[in-house]
N, C-alpha and C positions, 0 to 999 in steps of 0.2 A: 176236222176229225169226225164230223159225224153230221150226215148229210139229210137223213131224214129224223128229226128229233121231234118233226110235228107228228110222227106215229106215236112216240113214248109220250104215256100216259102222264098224267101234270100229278104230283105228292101232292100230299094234303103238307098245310103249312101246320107249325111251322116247321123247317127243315132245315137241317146241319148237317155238311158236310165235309168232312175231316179226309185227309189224306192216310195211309193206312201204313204205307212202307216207311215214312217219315216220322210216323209218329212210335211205330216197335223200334228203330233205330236209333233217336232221339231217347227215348227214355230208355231206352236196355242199355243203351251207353252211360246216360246218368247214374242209374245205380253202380255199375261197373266201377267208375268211376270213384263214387261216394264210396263205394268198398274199398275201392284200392288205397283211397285219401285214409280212412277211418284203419286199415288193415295196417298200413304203414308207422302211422301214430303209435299204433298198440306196439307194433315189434321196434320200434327205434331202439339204438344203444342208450341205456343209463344216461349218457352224459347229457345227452337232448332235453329240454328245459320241456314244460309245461306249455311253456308260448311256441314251443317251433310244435307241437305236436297238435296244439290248435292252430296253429299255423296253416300245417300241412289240411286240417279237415274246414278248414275257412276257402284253403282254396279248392278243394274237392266240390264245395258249396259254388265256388263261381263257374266251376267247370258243370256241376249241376245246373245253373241257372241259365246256361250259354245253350246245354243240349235244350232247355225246356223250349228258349226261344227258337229252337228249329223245329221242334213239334209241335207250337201251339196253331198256328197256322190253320184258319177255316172258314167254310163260307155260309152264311145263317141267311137262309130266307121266313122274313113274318107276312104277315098281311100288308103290312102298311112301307115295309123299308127292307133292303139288303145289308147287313153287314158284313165287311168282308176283312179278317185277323187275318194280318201279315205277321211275320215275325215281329217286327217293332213297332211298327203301324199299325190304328184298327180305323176303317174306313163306313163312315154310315152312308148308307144311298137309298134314296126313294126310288121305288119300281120305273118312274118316266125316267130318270134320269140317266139308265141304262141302254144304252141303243143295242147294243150285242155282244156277246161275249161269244168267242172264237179262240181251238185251241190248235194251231199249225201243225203238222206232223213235223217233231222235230225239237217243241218247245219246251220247256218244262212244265209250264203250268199254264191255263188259261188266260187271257185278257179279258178285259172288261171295255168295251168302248163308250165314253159316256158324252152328253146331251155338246157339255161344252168342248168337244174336240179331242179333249186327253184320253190316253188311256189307261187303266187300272189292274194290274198283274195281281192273281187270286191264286195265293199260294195255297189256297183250302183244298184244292183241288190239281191233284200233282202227275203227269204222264206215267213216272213210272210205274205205277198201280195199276198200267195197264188196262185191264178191262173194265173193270171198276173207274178207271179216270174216265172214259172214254159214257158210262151208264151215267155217272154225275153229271157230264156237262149235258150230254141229253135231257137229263131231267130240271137241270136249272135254265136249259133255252129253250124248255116246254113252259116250265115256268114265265119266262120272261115274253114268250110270246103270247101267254095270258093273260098274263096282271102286267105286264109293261108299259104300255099304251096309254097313253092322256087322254082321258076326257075330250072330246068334241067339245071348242067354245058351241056354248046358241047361239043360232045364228037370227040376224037381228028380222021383225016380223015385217 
């Protein structure tokens, strides 16, 4: 997706970056939600116990819980290590162990390709945000081709 990222300037650490369209929709939906649960409760008929009315706002709470896990999603570079929050997964990585991170036109989110073969999907960083997705992953494979790189063993005298 973005072919010259060695022009884009390297952020000062440390740096988080969050998806923008997922995270207004994720939580605008949550409270909607939490309204409608808590909105429901107050107008039920008389006959509705106590328990079905916390009922109803308990589960308003899992349906809160469910959007948070679609908007928590991010990707945090420090000095010494990458973390990368998936919805239910939080992944730590030290800077060598990342060989590249590549986002197809097409994909949803970025990959991570790491030392030992696998690779690692970085929902912190989301296509549909468009321009914005496209300036993050610039900035985190300027990053990467900075601080990425191991150390040279010494080599013996």
């Amino acid at each position: 997706m973005v072919d010259d990222a060695a022009e884009v300037p390297v952020p000062d650490l440390p740096v988080t970056w969050r998806p923008r369209n997922m995270r207004i929709v994720g939580y605008g939906l949550a409270a909607v939600i939490m309204a409608t649960m808590v909105a429901l409760a107050v107008v039920l008929p008389a006959d509705w116990r106590l328990a079905d009315r916390l009922g109803l706002v308990a589960l308003g709470l899992v349906g809160v819980g469910v959007m948070h896990l679609l908007a928590r999603p991010r990707l945090t570079a420090t000095e010494t290590r990458v973390t990368v929050v998936n919805s239910i997964r939080t992944h730590v990585l030290e800077w060598p162990e990342i060989v590249d991170a590549r986002m197809p036109v097409g994909e949803p989110w970025p990959s991570l390709d790491l030392t030992d073969g696998s690779t690692l999907a970085v929902m912190g960083v989301q296509s549909n945000d468009g321009d914005l997705a496209r300036a993050n992953l610039a900035q985190f494979q300027a990053l990467l081709r900075h601080r990425g790189e191991a150390q040279e063993p010494p080599r013996p005298a």
